[in-house]
Residue frames as a rotation matrix with the C-alpha (Angstrom) as fourth column:
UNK 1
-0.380 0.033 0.924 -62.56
-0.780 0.525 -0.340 85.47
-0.497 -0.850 -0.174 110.55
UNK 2
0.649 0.717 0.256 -64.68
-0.466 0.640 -0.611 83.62
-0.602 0.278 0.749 108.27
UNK 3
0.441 -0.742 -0.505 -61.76
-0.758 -0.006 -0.652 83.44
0.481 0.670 -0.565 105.70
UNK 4
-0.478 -0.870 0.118 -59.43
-0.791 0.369 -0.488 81.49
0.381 -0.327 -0.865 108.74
UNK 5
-0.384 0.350 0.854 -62.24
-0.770 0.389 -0.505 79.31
-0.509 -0.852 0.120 109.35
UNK 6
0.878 0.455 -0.147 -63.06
-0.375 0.464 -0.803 78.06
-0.296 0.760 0.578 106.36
UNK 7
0.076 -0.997 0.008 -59.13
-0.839 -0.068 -0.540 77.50
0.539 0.034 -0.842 106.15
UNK 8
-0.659 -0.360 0.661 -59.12
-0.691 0.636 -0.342 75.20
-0.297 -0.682 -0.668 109.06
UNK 9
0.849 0.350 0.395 -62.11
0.014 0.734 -0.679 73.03
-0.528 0.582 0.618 107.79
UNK 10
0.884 -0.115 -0.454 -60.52
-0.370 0.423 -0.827 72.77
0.287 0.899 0.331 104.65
UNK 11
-0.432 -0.888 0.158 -56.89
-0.870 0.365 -0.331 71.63
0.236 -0.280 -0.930 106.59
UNK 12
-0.260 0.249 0.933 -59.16
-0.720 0.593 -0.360 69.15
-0.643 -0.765 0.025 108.54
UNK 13
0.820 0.509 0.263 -61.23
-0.361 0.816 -0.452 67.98
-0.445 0.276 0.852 105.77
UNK 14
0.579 -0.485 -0.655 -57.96
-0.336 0.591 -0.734 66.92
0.743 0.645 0.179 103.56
UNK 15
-0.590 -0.701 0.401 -55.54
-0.806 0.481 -0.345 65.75
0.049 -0.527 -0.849 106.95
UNK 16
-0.217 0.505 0.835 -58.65
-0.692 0.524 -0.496 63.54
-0.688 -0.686 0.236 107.74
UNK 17
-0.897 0.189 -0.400 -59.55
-0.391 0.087 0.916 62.93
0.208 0.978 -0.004 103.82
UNK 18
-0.559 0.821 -0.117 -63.55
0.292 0.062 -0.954 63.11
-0.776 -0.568 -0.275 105.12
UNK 19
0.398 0.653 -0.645 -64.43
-0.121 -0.659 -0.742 64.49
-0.909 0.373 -0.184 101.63
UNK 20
0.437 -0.353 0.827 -64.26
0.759 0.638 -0.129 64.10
-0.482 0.685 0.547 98.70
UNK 21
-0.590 -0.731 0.344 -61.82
0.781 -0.410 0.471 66.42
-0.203 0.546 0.813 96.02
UNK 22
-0.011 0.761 0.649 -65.01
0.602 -0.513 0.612 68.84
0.798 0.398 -0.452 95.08
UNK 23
0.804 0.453 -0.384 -66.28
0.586 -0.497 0.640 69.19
0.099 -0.740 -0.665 98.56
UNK 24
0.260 -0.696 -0.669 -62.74
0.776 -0.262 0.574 70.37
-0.575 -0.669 0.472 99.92
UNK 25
-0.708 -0.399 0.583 -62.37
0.688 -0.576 0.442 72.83
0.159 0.714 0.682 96.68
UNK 26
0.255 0.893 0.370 -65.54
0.471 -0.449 0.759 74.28
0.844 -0.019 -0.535 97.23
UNK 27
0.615 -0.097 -0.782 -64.46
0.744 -0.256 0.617 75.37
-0.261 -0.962 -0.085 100.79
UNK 28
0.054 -0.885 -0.462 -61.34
0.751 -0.269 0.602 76.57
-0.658 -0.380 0.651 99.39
UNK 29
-0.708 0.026 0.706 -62.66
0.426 -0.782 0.456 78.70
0.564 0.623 0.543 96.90
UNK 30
0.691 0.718 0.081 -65.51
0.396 -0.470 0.789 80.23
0.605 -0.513 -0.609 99.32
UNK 31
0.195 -0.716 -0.670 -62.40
0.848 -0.220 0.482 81.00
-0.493 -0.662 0.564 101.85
UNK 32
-0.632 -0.639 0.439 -60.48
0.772 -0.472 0.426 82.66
-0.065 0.608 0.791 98.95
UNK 33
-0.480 0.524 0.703 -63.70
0.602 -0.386 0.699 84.80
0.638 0.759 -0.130 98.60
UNK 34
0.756 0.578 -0.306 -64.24
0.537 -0.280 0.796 85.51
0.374 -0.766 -0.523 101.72
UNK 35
0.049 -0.937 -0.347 -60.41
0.792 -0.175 0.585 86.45
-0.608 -0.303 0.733 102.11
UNK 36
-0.539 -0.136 0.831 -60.95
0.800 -0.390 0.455 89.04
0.263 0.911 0.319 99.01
UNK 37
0.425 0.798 0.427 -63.60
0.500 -0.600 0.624 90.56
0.754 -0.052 -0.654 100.83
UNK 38
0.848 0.267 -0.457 -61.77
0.525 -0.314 0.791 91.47
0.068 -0.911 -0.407 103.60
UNK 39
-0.517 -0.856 0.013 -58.21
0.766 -0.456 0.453 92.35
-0.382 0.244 0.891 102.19
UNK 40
-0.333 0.189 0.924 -60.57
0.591 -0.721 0.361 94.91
0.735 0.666 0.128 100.20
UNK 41
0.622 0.695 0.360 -62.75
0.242 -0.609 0.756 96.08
0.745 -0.383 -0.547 103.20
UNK 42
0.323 -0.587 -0.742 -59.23
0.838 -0.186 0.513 96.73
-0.439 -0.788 0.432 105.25
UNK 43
-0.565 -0.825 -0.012 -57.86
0.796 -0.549 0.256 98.67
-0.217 0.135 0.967 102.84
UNK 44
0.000 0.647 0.763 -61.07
0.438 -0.686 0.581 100.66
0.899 0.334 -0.283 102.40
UNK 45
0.752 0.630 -0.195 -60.85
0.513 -0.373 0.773 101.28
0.414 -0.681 -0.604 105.94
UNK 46
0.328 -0.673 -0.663 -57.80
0.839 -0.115 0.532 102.53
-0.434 -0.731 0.527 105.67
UNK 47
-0.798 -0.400 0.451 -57.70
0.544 -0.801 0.251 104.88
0.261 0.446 0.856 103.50
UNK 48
0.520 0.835 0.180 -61.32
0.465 -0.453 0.761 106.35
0.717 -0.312 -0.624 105.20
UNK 49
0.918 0.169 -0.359 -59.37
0.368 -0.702 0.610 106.83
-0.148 -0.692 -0.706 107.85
UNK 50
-0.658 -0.740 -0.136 -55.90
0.739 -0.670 0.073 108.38
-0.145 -0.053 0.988 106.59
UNK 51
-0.303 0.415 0.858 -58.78
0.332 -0.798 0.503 111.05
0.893 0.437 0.104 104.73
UNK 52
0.789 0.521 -0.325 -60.25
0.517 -0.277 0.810 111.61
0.332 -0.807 -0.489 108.58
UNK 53
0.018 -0.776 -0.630 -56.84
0.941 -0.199 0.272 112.25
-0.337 -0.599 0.727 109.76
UNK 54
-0.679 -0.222 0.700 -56.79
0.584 -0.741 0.331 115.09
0.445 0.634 0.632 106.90
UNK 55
0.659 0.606 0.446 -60.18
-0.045 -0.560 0.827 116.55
0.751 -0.565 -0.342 108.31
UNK 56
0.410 -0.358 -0.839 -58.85
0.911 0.106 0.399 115.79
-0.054 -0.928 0.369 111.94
UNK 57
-0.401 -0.914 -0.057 -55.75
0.852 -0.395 0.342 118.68
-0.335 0.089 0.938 110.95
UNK 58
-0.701 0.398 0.592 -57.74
0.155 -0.725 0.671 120.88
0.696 0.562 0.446 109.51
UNK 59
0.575 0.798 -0.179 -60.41
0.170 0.098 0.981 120.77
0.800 -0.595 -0.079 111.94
UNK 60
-0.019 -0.826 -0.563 -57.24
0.981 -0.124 0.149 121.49
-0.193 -0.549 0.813 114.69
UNK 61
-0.765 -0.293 0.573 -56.06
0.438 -0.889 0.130 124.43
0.472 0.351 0.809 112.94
UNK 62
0.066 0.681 0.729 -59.38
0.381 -0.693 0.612 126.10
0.922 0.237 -0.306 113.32
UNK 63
0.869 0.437 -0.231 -59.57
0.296 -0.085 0.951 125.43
0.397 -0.895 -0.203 116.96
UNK 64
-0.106 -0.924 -0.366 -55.74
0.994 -0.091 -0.059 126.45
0.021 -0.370 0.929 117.49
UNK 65
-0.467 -0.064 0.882 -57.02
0.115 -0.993 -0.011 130.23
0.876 0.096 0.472 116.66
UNK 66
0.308 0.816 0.489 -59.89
-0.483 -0.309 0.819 129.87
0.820 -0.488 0.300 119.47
UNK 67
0.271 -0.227 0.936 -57.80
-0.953 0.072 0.293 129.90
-0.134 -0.971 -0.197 123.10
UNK 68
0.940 0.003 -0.341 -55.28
-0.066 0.982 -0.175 126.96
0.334 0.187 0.924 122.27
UNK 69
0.183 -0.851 -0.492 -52.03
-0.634 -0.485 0.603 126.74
-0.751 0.202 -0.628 123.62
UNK 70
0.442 -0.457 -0.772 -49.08
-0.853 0.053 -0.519 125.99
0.278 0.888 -0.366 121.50
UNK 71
-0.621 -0.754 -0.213 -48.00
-0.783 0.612 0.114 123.17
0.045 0.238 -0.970 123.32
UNK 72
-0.231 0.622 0.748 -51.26
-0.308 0.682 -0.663 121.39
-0.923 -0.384 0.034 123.15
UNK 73
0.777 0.586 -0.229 -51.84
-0.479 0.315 -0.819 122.03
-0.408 0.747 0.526 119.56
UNK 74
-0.305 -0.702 -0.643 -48.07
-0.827 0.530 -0.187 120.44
0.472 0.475 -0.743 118.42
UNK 75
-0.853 -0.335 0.401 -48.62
-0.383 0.923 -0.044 117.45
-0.355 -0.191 -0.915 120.67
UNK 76
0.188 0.981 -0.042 -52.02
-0.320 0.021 -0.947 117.33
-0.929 0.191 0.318 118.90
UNK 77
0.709 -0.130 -0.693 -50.66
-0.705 -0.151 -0.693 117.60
-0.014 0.980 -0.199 115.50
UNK 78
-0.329 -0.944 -0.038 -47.96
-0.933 0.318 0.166 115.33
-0.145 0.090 -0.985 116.60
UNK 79
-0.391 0.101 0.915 -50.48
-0.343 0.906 -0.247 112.78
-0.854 -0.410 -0.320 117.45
UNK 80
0.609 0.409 -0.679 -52.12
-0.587 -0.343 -0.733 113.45
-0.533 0.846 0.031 113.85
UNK 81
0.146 -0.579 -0.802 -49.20
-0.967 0.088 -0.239 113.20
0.209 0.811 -0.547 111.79
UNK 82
-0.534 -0.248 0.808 -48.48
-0.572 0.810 -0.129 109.49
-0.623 -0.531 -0.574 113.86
UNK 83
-0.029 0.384 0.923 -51.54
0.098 0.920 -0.380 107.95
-0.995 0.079 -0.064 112.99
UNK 84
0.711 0.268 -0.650 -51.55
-0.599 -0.253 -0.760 109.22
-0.368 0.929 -0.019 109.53
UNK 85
-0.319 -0.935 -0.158 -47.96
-0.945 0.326 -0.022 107.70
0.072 0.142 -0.987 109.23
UNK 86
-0.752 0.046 0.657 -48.98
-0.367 0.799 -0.476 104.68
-0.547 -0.599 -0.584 110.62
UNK 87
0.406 0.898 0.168 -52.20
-0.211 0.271 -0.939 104.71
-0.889 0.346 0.300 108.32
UNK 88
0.544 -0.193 -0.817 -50.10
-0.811 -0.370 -0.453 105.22
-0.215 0.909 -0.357 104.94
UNK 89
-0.554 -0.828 -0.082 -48.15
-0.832 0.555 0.014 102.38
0.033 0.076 -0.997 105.72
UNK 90
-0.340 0.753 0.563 -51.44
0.013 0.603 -0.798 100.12
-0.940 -0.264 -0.214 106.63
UNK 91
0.642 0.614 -0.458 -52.45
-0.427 -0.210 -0.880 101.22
-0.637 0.761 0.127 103.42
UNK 92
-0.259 -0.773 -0.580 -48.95
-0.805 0.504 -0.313 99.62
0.534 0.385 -0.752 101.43
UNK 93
-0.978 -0.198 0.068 -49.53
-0.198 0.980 0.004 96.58
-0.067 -0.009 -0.998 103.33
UNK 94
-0.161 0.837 0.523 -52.84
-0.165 0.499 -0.851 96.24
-0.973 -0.223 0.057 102.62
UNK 95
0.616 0.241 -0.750 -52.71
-0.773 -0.001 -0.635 97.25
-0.153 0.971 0.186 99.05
UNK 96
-0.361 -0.837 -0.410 -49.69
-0.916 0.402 -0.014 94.41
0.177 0.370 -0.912 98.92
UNK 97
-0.789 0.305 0.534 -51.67
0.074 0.909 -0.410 91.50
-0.610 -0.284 -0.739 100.46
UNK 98
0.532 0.830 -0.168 -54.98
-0.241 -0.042 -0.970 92.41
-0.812 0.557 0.178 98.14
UNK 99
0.380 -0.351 -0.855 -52.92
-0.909 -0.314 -0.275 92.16
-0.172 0.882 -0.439 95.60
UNK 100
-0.972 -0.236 0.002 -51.59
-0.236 0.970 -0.057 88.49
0.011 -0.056 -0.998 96.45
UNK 101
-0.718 0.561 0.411 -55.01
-0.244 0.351 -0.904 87.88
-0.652 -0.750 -0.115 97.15
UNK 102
0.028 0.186 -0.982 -55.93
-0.869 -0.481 -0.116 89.15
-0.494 0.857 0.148 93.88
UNK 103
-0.326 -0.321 -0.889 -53.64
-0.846 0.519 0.123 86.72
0.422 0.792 -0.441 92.13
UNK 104
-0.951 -0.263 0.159 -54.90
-0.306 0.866 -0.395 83.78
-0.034 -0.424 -0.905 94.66
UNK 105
-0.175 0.984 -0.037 -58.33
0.124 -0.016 -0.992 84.00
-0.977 -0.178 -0.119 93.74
UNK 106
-0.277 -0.640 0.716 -57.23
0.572 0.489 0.658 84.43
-0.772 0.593 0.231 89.81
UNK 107
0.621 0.715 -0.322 -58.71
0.403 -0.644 -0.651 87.34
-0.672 0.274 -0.688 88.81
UNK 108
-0.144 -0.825 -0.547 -55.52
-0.697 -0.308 0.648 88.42
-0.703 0.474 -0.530 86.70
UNK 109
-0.864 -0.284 0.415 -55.38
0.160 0.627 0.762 84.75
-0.477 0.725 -0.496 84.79
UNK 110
-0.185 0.837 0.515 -59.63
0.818 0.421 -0.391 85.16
-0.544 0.350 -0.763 83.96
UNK 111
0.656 0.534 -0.533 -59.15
0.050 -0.736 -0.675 88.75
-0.753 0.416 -0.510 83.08
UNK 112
0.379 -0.769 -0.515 -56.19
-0.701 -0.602 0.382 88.81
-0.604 0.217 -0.767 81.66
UNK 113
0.844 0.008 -0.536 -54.97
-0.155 0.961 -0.229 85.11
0.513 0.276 0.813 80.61
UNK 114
-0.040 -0.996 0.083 -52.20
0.323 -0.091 -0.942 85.13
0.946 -0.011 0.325 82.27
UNK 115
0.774 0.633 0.024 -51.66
0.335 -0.442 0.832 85.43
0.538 -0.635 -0.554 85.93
UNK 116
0.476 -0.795 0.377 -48.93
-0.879 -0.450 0.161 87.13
0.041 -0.408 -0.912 88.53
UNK 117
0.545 -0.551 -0.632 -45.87
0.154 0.807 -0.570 84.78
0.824 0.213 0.525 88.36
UNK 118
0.409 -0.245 -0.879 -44.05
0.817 0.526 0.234 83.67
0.405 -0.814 0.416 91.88
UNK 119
-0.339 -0.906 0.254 -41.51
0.891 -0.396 -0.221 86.37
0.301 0.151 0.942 91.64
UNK 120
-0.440 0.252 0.862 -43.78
-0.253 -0.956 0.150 89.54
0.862 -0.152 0.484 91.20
UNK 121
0.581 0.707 -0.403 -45.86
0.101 0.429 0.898 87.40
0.807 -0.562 0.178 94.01
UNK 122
0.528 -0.610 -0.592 -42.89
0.811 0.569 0.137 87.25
0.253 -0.552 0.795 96.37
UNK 123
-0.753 -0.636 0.169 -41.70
0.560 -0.754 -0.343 90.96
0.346 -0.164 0.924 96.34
UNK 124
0.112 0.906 0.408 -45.54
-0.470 -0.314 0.825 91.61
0.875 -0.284 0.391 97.26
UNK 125
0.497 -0.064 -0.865 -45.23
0.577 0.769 0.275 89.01
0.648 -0.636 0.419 100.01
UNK 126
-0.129 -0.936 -0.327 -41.94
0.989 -0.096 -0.116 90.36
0.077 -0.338 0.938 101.08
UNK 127
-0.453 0.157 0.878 -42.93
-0.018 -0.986 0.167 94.32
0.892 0.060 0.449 100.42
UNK 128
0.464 0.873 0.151 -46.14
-0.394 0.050 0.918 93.26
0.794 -0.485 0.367 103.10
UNK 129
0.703 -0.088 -0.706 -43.99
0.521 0.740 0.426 91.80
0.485 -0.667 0.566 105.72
UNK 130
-0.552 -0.834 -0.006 -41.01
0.721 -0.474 -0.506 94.22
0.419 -0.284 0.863 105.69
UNK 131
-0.221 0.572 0.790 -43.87
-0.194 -0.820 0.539 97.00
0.956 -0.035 0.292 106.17
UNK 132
0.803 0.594 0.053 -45.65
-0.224 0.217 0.950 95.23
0.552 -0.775 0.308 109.14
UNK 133
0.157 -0.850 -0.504 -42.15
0.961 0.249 -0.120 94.32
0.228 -0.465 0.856 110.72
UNK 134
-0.671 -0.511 0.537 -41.06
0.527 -0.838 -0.139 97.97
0.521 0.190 0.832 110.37
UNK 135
0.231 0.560 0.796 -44.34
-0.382 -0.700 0.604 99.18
0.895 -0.444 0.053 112.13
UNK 136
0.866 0.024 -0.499 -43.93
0.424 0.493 0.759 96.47
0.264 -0.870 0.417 115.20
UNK 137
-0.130 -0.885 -0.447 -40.25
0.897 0.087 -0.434 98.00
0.423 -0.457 0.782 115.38
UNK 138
-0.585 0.260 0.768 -41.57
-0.475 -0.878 -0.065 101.84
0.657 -0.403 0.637 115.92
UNK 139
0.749 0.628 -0.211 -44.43
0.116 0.189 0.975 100.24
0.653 -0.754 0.069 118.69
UNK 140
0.631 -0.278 -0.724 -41.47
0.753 0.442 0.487 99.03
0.185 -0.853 0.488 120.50
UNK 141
-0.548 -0.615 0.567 -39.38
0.547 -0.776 -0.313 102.47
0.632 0.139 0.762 120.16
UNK 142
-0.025 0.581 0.813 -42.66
-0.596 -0.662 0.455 104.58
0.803 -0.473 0.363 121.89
């Protein structure tokens, strides 16, 4: 949130030109930094919870020995295996947008000299959209 707000200042301050060339960088690197934090602290929360799903299944099983039927525990396990699915893929687009984020914040060119070039940018880009397209088409399928 903080990331798309600092965004819109920084649209306003250059449409309006209210600032000078510093100020309006300064926003836009504090954005970028705030955007870094949060591409990282999605994809941490996704993989916390694909690993829950694992417990989740395992934590099933037990209770399938102790007076379960069989068609509660498949539609259990069915719902399981969903969000896991659904998590593994959250986890590819997240790990694809950190990665742009990465290179938009330049952590490649300061560690490395040399940062990601349009191309490898653009099949990230394009990897992260086809994913998030591809989940919205299963929503509308259920």
């Amino acid at each position: 949130m903080v990331f798309w707000l600092l965004e819109n200042i920084y649209i306003v301050m250059k449409m309006l030109n209210i600032s000078t060339v510093e100020q309006r960088l300064l926003v836009k690197t504090v954005s970028r930094r705030f955007q870094i934090v949060g591409q990282l602290l999605f994809l941490i929360y996704c993989v916390k919870t694909l690993r829950r799903t694992y417990t989740d299944e395992s934590d099933l099983k037990v209770a399938a020995l102790n007076k379960m039927t069989v068609k509660y525990f498949r539609e259990s396990l069915e719902v399981i295996y969903r969000l896991r699915r659904d998590y593994l893929l959250n986890i590819v687009r997240a790990f694809c947008d950190f990665v742009i984020c990465v290179n938009e914040n330049q952590i490649p060119k300061r560690l490395f000299g040399i940062g990601l070039n349009e191309g490898v940018q653009g099949v990230f880009g394009m990897a992260s959209a086809g994913v998030y397209l591809f989940v919205l088409t299963q929503m509308r399928r259920i």
